[in-house]
C-alpha positions as CSV (number, residue, x, y, z in Angstrom):
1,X,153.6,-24.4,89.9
2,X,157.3,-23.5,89.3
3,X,158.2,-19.6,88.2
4,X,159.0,-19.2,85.0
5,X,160.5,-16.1,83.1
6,X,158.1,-15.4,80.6
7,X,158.6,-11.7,79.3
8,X,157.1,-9.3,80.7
9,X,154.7,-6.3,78.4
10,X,154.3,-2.8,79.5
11,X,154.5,0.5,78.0
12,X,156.6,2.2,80.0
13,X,160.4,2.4,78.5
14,X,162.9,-0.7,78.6
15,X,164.9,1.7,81.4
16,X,162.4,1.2,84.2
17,X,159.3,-0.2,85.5
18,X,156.9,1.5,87.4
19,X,156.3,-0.9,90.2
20,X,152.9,1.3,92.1
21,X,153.0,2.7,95.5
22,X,155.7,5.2,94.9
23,X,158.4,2.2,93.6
24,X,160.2,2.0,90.3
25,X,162.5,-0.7,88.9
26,X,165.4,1.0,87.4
27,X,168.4,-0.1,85.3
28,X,171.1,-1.3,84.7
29,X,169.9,-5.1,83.9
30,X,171.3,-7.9,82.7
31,X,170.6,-9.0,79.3
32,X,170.1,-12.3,79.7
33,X,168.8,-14.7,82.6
34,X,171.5,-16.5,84.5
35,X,171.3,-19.2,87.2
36,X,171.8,-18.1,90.5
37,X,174.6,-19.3,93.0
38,X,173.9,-21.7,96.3
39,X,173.5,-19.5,98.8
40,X,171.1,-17.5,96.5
41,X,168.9,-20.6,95.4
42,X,168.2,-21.5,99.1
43,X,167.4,-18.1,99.6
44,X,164.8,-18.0,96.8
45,X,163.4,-21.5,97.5
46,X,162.7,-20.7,100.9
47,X,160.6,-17.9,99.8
48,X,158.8,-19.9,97.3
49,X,158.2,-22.6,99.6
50,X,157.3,-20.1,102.1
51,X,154.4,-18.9,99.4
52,X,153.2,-22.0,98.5
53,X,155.4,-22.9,95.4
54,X,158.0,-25.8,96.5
55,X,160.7,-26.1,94.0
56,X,163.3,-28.3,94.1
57,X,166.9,-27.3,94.0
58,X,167.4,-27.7,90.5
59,X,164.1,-26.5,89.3
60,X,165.1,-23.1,90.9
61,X,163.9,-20.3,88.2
62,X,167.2,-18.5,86.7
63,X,166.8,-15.0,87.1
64,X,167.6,-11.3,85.4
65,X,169.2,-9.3,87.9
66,X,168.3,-5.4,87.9
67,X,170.5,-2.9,90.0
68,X,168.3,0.4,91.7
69,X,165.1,0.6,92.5
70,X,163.5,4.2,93.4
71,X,161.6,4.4,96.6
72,X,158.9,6.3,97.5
73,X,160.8,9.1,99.7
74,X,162.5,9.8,96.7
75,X,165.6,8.3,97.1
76,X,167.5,5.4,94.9
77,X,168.3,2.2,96.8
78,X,171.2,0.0,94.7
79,X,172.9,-3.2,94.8
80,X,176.3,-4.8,95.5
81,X,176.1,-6.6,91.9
82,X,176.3,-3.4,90.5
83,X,178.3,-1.2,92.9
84,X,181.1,-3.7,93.2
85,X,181.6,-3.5,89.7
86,X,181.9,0.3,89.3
87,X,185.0,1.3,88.1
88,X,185.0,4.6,90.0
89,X,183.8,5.4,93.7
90,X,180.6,3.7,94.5
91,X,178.2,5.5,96.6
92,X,177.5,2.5,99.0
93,X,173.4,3.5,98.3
94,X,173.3,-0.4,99.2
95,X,172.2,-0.7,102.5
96,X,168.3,-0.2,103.8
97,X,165.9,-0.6,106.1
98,X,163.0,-2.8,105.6
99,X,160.0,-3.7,107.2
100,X,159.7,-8.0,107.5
101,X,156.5,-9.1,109.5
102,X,156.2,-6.1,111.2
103,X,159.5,-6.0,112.5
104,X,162.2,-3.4,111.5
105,X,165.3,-4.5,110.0
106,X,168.3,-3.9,108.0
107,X,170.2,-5.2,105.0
108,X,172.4,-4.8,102.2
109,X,170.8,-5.5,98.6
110,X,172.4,-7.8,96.3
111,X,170.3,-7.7,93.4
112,X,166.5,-7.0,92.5
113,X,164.6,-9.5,90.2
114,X,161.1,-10.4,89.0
115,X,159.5,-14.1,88.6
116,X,156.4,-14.9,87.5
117,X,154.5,-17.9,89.6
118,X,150.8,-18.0,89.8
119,X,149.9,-15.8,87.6
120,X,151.5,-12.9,89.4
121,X,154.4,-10.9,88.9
122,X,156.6,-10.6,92.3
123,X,159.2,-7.7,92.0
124,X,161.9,-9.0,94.7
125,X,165.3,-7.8,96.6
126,X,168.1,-10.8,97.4
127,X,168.8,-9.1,100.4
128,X,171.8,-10.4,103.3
129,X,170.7,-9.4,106.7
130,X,172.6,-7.8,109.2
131,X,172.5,-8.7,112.8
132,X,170.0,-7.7,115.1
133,X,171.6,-4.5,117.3
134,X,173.7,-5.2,120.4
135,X,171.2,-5.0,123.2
136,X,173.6,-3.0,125.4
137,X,174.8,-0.4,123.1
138,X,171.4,0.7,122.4
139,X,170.2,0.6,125.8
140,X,173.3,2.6,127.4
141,X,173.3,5.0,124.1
142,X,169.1,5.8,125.2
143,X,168.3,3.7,121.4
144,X,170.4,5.9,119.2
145,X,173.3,3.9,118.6
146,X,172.1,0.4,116.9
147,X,175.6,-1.2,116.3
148,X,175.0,-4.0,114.2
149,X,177.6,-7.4,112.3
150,X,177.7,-8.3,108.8
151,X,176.3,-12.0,108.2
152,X,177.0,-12.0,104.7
153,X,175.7,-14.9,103.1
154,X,174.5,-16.8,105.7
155,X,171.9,-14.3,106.2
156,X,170.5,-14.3,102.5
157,X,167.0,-13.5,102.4
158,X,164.2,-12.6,99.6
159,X,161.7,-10.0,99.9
160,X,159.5,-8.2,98.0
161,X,160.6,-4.6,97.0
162,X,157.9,-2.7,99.3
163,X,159.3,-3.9,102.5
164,X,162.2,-1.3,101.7
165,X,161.5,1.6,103.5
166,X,164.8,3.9,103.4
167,X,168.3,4.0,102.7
168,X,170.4,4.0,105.0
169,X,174.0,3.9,106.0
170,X,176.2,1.5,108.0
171,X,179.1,2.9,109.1
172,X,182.3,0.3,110.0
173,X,183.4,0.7,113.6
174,X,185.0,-1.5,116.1
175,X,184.0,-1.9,119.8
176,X,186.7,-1.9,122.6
177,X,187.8,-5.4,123.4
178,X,185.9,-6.8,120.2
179,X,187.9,-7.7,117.3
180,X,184.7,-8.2,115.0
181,X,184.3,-5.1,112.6
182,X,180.9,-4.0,113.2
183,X,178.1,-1.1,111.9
184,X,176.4,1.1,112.9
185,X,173.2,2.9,111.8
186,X,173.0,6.4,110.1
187,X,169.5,6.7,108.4
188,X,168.7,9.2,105.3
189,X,171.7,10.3,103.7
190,X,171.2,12.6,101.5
191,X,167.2,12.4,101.5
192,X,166.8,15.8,101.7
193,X,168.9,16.5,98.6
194,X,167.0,13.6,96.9
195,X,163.1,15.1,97.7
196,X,164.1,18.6,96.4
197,X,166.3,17.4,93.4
198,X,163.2,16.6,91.6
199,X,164.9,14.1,89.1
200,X,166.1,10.0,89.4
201,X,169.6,9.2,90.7
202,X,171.9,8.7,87.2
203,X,174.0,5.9,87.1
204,X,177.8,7.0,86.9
205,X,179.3,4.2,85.6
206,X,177.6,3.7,82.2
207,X,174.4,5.0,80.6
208,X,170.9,3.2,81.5
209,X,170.9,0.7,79.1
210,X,171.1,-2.9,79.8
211,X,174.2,-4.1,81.6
């Protein structure tokens, strides 16, 4: 069966959509469904396919992108499709850990998106992976230092929502003799501020409309 993009009803308001489990989909989103670019369509194909769903390339669903999602620790995970287009300072409240097959991992969020396919609505992140940490690093710095690479988007993955477990923070750095930039990991920025605020992150570069 290939997804489609039938509306979805609910009664919540157009701003968000309580997802369960602590998670809420939150604006801004686009208006309209657009189709999605290479990279991305391989990305969302494989995880079709790897649910039982094999669409071909140009049968890929198009897709309305959404830009934050709440989590349930309280804070607001976002997206490069919307924090590359703010016109003032973006937080960089892009990057999170997520749990894939029982494995730990981290990414940076391009974009979150629902389908409908089998009669089920799958709330999902387009997510670009970064590197697993250098071995070395963590084993000389006791497993506090997990210095991780980019892959941009030749590490493109889809996952559902509820495999994103915290925001996090990769910080550019460079290692001696290594002229690749590289990350490392600093997790919960600002959580504590987040659980005691009481109240969802705003979005500074509009209102929470559709974008």
């Amino acid at each position: 069966m290939i997804p489609t993009l039938d509306p979805l009803t609910d009664t919540l308001p157009r701003c968000l959509v309580d997802l369960g489990h602590g998670y809420v989909l939150l604006t801004k989103r686009e208006r309209t469904p657009h189709h999605l670019l290479a990279c991305e369509a391989t990305a969302l194909i494989s995880y079709l396919a790897a649910h039982g769903n094999n669409v071909a390339v140009d049968q890929c669903p198009r897709i309305i992108r959404w830009a934050r999602l709440q989590i349930p620790n309280g804070q607001v995970a976002r997206s490069s499709w919307k924090e590359n287009a703010m016109t003032r300072m973006p937080r960089m409240a892009r990057n999170v850990k997520l749990r894939i097959n029982d494995q730990i991992q981290f990414g940076e969020v391009q974009f979150y998106f629902q389908i409908n396919f089998n009669e089920t609505v799958k709330t999902l992140a387009l997510v670009s992976l970064y590197s697993m940490p250098d071995y070395e690093l963590l084993r000389e710095s006791y497993h506090t230092l997990y210095s991780c690479t980019h892959q941009g988007n030749e590490a493109l993955t889809v996952v559902e929502v509820f495999a994103i477990q915290a925001v996090i923070a990769m910080v550019p750095h460079k290692l001696p003799d290594n002229p690749e930039l590289c990350f490392f990991l600093v997790e919960k920025p600002g959580l504590d501020v987040a659980q005691f605020a009481g109240h969802l992150d705003e979005d500074e570069d509009g209102d929470d409309g559709e974008g």
